[in-house]
C-alpha positions as CSV (number, residue, x, y, z in Angstrom):
1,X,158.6,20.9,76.9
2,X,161.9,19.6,78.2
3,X,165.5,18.1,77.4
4,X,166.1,15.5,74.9
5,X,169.2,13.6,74.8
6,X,170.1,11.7,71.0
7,X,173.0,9.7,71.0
8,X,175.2,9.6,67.6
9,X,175.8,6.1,66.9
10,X,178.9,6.7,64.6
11,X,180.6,8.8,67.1
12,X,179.0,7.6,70.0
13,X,178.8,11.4,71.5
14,X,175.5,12.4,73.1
15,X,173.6,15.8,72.0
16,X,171.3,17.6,73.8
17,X,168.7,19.2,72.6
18,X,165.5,21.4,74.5
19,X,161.9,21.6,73.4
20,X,160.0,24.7,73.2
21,X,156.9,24.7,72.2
22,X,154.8,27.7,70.7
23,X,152.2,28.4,68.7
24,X,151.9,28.1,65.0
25,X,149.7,30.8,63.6
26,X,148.9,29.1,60.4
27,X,148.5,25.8,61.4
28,X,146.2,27.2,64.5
29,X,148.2,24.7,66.3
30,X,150.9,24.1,69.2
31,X,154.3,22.5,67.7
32,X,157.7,21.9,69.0
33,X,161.0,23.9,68.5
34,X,164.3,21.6,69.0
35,X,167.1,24.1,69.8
36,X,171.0,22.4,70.3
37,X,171.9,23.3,73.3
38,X,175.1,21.2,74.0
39,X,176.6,17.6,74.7
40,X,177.1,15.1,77.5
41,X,180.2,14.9,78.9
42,X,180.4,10.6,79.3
43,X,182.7,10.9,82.3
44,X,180.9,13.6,84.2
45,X,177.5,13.3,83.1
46,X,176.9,17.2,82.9
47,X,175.6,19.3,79.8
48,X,178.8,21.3,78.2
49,X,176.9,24.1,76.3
50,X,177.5,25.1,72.8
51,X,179.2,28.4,71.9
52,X,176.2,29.9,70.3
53,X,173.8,28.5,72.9
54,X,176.2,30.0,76.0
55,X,176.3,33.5,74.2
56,X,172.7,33.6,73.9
57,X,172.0,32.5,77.5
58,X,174.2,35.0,78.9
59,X,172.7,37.5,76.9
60,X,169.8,36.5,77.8
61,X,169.8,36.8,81.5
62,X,167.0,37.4,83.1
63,X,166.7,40.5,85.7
64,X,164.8,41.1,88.5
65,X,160.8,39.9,87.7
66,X,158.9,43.1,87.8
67,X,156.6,43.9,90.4
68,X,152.6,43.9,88.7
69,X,150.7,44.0,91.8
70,X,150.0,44.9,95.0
71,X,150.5,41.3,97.4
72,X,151.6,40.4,100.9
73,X,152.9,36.7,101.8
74,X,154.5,35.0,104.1
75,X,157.9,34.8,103.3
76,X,160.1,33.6,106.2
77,X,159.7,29.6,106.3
78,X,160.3,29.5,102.5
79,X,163.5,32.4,102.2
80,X,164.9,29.5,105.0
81,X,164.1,26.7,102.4
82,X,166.0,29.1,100.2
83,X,169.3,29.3,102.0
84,X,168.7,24.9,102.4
85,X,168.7,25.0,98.9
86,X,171.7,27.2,98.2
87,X,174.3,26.1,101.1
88,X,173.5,21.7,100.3
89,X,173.6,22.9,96.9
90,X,170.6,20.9,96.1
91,X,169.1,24.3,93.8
92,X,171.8,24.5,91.7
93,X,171.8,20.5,90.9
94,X,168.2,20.5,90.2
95,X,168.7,23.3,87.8
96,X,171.6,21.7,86.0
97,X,169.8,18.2,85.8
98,X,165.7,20.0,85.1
99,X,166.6,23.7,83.8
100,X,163.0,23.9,82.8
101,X,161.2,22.5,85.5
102,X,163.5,22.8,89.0
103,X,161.3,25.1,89.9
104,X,158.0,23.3,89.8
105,X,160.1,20.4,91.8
106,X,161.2,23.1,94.5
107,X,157.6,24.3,95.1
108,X,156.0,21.3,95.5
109,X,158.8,19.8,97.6
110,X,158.1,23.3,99.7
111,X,154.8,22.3,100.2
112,X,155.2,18.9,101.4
113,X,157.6,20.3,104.1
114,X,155.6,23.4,104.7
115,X,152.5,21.7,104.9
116,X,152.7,18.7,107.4
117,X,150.7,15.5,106.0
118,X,148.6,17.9,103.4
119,X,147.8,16.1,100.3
120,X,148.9,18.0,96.6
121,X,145.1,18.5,96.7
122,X,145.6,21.8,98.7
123,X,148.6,23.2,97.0
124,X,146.3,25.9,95.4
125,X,145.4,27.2,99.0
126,X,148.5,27.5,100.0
127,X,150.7,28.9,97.6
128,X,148.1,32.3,97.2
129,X,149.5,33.0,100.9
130,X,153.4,32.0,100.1
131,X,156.6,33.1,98.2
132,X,158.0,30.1,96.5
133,X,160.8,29.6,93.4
134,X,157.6,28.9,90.9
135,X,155.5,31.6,91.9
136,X,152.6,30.4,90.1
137,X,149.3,27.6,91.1
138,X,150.3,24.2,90.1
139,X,146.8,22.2,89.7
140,X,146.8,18.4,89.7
141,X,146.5,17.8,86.3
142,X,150.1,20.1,86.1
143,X,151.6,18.1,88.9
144,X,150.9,14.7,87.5
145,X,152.5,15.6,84.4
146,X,155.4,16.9,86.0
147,X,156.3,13.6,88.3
148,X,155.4,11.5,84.6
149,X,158.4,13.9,83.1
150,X,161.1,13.0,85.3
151,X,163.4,10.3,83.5
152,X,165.5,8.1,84.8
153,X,168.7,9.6,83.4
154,X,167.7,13.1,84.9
155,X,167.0,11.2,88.2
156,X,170.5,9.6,88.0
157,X,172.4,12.5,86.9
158,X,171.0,14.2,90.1
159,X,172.3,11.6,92.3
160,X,176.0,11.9,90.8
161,X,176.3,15.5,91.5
162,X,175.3,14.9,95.0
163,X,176.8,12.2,95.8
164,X,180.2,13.9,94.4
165,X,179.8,16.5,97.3
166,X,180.3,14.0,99.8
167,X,182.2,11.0,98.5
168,X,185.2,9.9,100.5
169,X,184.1,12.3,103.3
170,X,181.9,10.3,105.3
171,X,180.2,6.4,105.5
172,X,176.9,6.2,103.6
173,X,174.6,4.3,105.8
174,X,172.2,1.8,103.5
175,X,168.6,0.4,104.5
176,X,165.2,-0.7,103.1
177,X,161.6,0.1,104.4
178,X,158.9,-0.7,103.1
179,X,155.8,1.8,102.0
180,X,152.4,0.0,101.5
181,X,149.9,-0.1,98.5
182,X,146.6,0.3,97.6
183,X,147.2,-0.5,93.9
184,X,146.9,-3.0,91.8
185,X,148.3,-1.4,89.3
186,X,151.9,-1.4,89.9
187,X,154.2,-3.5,89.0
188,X,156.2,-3.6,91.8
189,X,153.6,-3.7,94.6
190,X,154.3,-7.8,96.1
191,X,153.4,-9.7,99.2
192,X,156.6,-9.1,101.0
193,X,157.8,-9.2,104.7
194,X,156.8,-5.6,105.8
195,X,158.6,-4.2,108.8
196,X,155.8,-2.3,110.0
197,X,153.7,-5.7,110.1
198,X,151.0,-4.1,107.7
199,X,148.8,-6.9,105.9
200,X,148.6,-4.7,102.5
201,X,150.8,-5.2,99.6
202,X,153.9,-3.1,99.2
203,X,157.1,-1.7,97.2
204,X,160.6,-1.7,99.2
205,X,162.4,2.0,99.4
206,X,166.3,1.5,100.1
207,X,167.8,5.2,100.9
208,X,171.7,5.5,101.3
209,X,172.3,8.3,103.8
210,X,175.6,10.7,104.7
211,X,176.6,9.9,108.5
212,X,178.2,12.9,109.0
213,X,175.8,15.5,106.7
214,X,172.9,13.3,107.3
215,X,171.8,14.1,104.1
216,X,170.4,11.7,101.9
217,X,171.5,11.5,98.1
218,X,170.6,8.3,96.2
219,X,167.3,6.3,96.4
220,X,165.9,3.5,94.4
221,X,162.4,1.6,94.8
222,X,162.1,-2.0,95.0
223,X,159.8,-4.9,94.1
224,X,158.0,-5.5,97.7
225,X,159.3,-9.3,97.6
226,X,162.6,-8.5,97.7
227,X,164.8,-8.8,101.1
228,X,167.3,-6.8,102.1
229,X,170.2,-9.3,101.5
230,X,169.4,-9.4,97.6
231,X,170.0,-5.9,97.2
232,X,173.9,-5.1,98.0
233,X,174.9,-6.8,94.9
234,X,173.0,-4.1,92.7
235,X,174.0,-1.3,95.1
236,X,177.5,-2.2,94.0
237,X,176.6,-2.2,90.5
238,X,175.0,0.9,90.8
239,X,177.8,3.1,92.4
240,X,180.3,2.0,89.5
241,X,177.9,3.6,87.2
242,X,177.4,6.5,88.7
243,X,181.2,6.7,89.6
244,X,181.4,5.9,92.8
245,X,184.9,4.4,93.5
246,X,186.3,4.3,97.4
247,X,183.0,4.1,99.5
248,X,182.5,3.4,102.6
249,X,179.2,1.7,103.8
250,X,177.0,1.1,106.9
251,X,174.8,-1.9,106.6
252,X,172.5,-4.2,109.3
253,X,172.7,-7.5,109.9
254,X,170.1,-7.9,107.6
255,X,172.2,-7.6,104.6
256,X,174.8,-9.7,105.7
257,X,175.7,-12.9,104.3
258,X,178.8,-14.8,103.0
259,X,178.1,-13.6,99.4
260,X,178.0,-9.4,100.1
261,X,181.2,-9.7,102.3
262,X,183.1,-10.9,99.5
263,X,181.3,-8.8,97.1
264,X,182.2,-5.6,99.7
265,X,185.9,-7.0,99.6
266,X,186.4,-7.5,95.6
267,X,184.7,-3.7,94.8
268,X,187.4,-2.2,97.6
269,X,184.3,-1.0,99.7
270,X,185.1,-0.1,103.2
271,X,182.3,-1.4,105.5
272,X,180.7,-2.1,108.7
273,X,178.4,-4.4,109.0
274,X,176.5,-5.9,111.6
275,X,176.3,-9.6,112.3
276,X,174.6,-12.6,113.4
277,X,176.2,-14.0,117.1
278,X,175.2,-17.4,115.7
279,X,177.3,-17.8,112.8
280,X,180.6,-20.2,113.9
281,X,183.4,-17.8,113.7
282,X,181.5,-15.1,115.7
283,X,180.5,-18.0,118.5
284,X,183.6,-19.3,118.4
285,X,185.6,-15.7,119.2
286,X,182.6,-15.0,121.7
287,X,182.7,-18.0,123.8
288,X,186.9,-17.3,123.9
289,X,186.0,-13.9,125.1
290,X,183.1,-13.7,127.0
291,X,184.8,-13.8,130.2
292,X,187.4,-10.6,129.1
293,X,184.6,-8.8,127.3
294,X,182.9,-7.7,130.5
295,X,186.1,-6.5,132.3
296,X,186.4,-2.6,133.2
297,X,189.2,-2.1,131.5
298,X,186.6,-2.7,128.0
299,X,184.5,-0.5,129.6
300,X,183.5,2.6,127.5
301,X,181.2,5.0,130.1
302,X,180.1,6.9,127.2
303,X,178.5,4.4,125.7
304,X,177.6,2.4,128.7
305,X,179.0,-0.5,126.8
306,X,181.7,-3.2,127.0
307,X,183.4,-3.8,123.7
308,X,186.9,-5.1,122.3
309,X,188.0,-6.2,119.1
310,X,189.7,-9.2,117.5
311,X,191.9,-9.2,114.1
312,X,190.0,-12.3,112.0
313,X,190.6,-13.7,108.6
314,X,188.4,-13.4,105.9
315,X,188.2,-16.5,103.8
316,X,188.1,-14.7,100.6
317,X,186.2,-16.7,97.7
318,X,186.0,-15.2,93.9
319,X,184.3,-16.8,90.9
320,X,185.6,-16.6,88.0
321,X,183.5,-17.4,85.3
322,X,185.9,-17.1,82.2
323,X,188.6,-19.5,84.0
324,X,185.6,-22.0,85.7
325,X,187.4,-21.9,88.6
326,X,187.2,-19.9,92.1
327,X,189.9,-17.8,93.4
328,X,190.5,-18.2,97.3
329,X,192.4,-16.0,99.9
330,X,192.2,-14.3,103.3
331,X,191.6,-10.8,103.8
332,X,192.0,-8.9,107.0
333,X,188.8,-8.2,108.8
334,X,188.0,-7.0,112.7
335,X,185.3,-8.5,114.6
336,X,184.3,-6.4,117.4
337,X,182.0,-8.0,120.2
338,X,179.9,-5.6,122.8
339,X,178.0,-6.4,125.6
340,X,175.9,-3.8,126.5
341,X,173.6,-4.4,130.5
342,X,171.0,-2.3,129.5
343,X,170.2,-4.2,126.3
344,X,170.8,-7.4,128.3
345,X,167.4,-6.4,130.9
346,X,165.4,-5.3,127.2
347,X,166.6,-8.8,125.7
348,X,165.5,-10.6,128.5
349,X,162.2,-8.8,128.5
350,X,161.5,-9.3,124.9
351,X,162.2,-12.7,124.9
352,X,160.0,-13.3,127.8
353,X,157.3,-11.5,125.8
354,X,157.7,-13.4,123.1
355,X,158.0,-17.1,124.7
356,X,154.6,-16.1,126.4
357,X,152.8,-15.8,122.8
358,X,154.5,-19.2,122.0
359,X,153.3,-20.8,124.5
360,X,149.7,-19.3,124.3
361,X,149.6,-19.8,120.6
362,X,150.5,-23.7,121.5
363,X,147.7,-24.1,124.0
364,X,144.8,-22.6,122.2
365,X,146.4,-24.5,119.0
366,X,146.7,-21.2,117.2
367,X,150.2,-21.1,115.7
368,X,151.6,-18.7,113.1
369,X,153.3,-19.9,110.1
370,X,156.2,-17.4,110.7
371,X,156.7,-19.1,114.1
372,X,156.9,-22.2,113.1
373,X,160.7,-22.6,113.8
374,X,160.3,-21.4,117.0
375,X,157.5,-23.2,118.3
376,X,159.8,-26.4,118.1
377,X,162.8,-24.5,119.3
378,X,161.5,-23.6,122.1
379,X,158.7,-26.1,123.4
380,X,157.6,-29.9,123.1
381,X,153.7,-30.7,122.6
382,X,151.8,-33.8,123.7
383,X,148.7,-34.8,124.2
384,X,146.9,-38.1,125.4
385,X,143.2,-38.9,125.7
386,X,143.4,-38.1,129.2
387,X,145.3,-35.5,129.9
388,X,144.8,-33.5,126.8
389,X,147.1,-31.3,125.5
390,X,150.3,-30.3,127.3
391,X,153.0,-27.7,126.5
392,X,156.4,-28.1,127.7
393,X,159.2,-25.6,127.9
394,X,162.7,-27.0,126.4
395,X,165.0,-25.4,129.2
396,X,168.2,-25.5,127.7
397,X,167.1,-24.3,124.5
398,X,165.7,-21.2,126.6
399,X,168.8,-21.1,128.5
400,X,171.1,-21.2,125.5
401,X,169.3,-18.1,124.2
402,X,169.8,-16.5,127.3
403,X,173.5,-16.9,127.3
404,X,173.7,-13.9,124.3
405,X,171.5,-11.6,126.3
406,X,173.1,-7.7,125.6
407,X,175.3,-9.1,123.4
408,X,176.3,-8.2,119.8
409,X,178.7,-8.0,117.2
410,X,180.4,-5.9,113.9
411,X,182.3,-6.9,111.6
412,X,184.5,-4.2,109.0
413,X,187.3,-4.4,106.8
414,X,189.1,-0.9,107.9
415,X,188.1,0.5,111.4
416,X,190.0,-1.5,114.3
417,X,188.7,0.4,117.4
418,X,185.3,-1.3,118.8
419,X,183.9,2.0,119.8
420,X,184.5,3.9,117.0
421,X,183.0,1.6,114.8
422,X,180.0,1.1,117.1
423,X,179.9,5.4,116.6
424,X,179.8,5.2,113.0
425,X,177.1,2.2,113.0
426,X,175.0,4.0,115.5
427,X,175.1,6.7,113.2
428,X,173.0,4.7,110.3
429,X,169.8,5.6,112.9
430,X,169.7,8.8,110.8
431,X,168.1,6.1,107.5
432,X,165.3,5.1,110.1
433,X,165.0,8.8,110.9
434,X,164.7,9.5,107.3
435,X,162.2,6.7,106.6
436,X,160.1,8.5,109.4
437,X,160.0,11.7,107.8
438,X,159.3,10.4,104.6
439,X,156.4,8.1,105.7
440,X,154.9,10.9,108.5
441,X,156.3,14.1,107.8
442,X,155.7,13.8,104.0
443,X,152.9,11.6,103.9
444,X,153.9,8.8,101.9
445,X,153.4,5.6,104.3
446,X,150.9,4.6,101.9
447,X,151.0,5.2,97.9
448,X,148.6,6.8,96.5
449,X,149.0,7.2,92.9
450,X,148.4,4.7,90.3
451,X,150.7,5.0,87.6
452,X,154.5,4.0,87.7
453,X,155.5,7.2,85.7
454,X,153.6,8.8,88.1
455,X,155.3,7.2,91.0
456,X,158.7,7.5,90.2
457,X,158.3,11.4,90.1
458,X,156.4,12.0,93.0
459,X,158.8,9.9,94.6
460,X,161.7,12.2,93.1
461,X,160.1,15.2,94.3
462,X,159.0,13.6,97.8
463,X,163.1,12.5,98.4
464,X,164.0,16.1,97.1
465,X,162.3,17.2,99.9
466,X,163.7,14.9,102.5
467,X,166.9,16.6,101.7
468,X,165.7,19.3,103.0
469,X,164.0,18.6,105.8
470,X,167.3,16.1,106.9
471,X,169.2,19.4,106.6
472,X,167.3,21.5,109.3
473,X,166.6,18.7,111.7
474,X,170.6,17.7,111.7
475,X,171.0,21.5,112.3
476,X,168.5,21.8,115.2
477,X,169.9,18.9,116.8
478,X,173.3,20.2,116.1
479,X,172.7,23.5,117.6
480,X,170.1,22.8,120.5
481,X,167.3,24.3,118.8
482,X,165.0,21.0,120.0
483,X,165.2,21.8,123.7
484,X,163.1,24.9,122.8
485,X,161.3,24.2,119.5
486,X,159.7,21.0,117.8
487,X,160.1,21.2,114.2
488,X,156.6,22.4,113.2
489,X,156.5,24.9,115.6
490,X,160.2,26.3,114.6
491,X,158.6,26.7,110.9
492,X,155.7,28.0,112.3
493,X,157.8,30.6,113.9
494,X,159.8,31.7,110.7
495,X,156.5,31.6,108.8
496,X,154.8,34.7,110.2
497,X,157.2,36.8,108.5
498,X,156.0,39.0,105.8
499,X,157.0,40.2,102.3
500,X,155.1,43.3,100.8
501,X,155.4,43.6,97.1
502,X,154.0,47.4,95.3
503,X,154.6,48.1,92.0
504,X,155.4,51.6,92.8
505,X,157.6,50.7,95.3
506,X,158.8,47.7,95.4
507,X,159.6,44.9,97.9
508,X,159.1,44.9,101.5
509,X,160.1,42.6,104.1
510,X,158.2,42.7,107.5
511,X,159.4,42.9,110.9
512,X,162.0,40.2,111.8
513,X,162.1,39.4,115.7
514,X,165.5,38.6,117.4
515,X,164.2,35.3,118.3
516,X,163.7,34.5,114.6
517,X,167.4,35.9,113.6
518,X,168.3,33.7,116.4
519,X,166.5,30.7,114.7
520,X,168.5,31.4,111.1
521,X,171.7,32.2,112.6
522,X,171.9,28.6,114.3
523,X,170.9,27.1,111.2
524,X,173.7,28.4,109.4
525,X,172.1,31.9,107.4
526,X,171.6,35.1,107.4
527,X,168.0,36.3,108.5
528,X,166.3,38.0,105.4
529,X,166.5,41.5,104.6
530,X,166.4,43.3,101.2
């Protein structure tokens, strides 16, 4: 039935028990065995077995599951899914953190990788032709209990043994998207600025990504109201809990402001961050080097982009509540400024794009609230009994905005080389790659369940499989494997191959082409064999 946890409030150590039901003969009823099975280890978070309960799971271990039947799957996509599993160690966390469900998890999250934008509807269908870890149908009424089992301390002690495998190795890279709503059920389902520019309701999604594994490892759902800027102070929060000490962090613009920065600076975060070209110490260094910036020598050809960087001071500001005062210092920061041509011509045409809806929402007098700034930024309206109404363009406002075509800017508190920082910010395209696959790929752009228990385990499962899927498209575009195959059509490929189980003779595995062993080797396995 699942692990209980039960906290000792004299000694303040955690036990951990597991349910097993069975049925009571003389009661004619199902009841529910608690066996001890350990206790939580408060600085690691993992389950340290008792003496009795480790001698009886190692006697206890299982051997190979005897063949009952004649049956012939297809084998090939899932034994990849397999090796996924094993070599991101995502199998053995799942079994640590849901011994008696991973399974179940690793099935369904199968599917929805298997099974491009298939609702759990057809599950049934599908696993009657496939090998996969449960081996068994799991109906909806099976599934919904599942997600509704997944607790928040399983979910967290999941994200702490993953993020351990890559902490201090790489930047995470941080965003928020937002995933739309039927419901009116759910709590966190708001009016909220959606980026997609859907009208429906929403809840906000922030994912926190490996730049170098591209891997994803910690998620958490948001109220659809909140913006982006609101949520570094609880990302902060949340990596001391779950241990996280010396991280380093890629951010947007969109979560900058004065606040973060000195919140990134007083938890020893390393950052980059990009920034507004508006704000007075970025103008300020701009207009000093705008002329140097687009010199040759600040040419990188690589990127196609000027860039150069300038040692600032951070005016460091700390409340402190206990004293009721504030204390103030400078920290070391570098402000790197680009200037990139290409960007300069999109700019240009974007602007021009949008100045030309202005002015068309002035003269038919239908403005949009969210314009409303811009309207008066941009252009003056009169209008007299005569003439009517006339719309006038406020040139140097136009050419002011003009001035910062292709230009932009970071700021981070430990990398001093422009390009290198714009490498490791460009590298945070992997989160918008990962919303992607989450909203297309895994058919969650909009929610369809209606309960929050509900929704907090499908979600589970859903970024369970994004792992997954992150994996072999880093791999393919690591290796080359997109110049010849798009991703359906490489597990398409591995799919045909067979397993053949007979009781009399065991297990089979069907021809395997030297295209496919091509396929596994550059993905980083073995192809399967018996």
């Amino acid at each position: 039935m699942g692990i209980v946890y039960q906290k000792n409030k004299k000694t303040g150590i955690t036990y951990v028990y597991k349910n097993e039901a069975y049925w009571d003969k003389e009661k004619q009823q199902s009841r529910a065995k608690r066996t001890l099975i350990g206790k939580l280890d408060p600085s690691t978070g993992e389950i340290v077995p008792t003496r009795s309960y480790r001698k009886d799971s190692i006697s206890k271990k299982p051997g190979p599951v005897p063949i009952t039947k004649i049956r012939r799957d297809f084998y090939g996509a899932c034994y990849l899914l397999d090796q996924v599993g094993k070599i991101t160690e995502v199998e053995a966390d799942l079994k640590a953190c849901f011994p008696d469900r991973y399974r179940m998890i690793l099935s369904i999250a199968y599917y929805l990788i298997l099974e491009e934008n298939n609702s759990l509807s057809r599950f049934s269908h599908w696993q009657r032709l496939h090998v996969h870890p449960y081996g068994e149908d799991i109906p909806s009424q099976r599934s919904s209990e599942l997600f509704q089992s997944i607790s928040e301390e399983e979910r967290m002690m999941f994200f702490k043994k993953q993020g351990r495998r890559r902490i201090e190795k790489e930047y995470w890279a941080f965003d928020i998207t937002s995933i739309s709503s039927y419901s009116e059920t759910l709590r966190q389902v708001k009016k909220g600025r959606n980026k997609e520019y859907e009208r429906l309701p929403q809840i906000n999604l922030a994912l926190l990504f490996g730049e170098q594994s591209g891997l994803p490892f910690y998620y958490r759902k948001l109220p659809g109201n909140i913006t982006d800027v609101k949520t570094v102070k609880q990302l902060m929060a949340e990596f001391n809990v779950m241990g996280y000490k010396k991280v380093s962090v890629l951010l947007d613009r969109g979560f900058y402001s004065r606040e973060n920065i000195n919140l990134l600076f007083k938890n020893h975060q390393k950052f980059i961050i990009g920034v507004k070209l508006n704000l007075n110490y970025v103008k300020e260094t701009l207009e000093e080097e705008r002329d140097n910036l687009q010199l040759w020598s600040n040419l990188q050809p690589q990127f196609g982009v000027y860039g150069l960087c300038r040692t600032t001071q951070w005016e460091y500001e700390q409340e402190r509540p206990n004293k009721g005062d504030v204390l103030s210092s400078k920290r070391r920061a570098y402000l790197h400024l680009f200037y990139n041509p290409e960007k300069a011509a999109k700019d240009q045409a974007e602007m021009n794009d949008y100045l030309s809806r202005l002015y068309n929402d002035l003269a038919n007098n239908t403005r949009e609230e969210y314009r409303m700034k811009d309207y008066d930024r941009f252009f003056t309206v009169t209008s007299t009994p005569k003439r009517g109404r006339k719309v006038t363009p406020k040139e140097e406002a136009m050419r002011e905005a003009a001035r910062n075509y292709g230009y932009f800017a970071l700021l981070s508190n430990e990398v001093n080389d422009p390009f290198e920082a714009l490498s490791l910010y460009r590298s945070k395209d992997i989160v918008e790659k990962g919303f992607g696959n989450l909203k297309d790929r895994l058919n969650f752009r909009r929610m369809q369940v209606s309960s929050e228990l509900s929704l907090n385990g499908k979600l589970f499962v859903e970024f369970v499989a994004l792992i997954y899927l992150s994996y072999i498209k880093k791999k393919m575009q690591d290796t080359g494997l997109f110049d010849n195959w798009t991703l359906q059509g490489l597990l398409d490929e591995l799919d045909t191959i067979e397993r053949f189980e007979y009781p009399e003779h065991g297990r089979l595995i069907g021809e395997v082409t030297k295209k496919q062993k091509d396929i596994y080797a550059k993905l980083g396995m073995k192809s399967p064999s018996l």
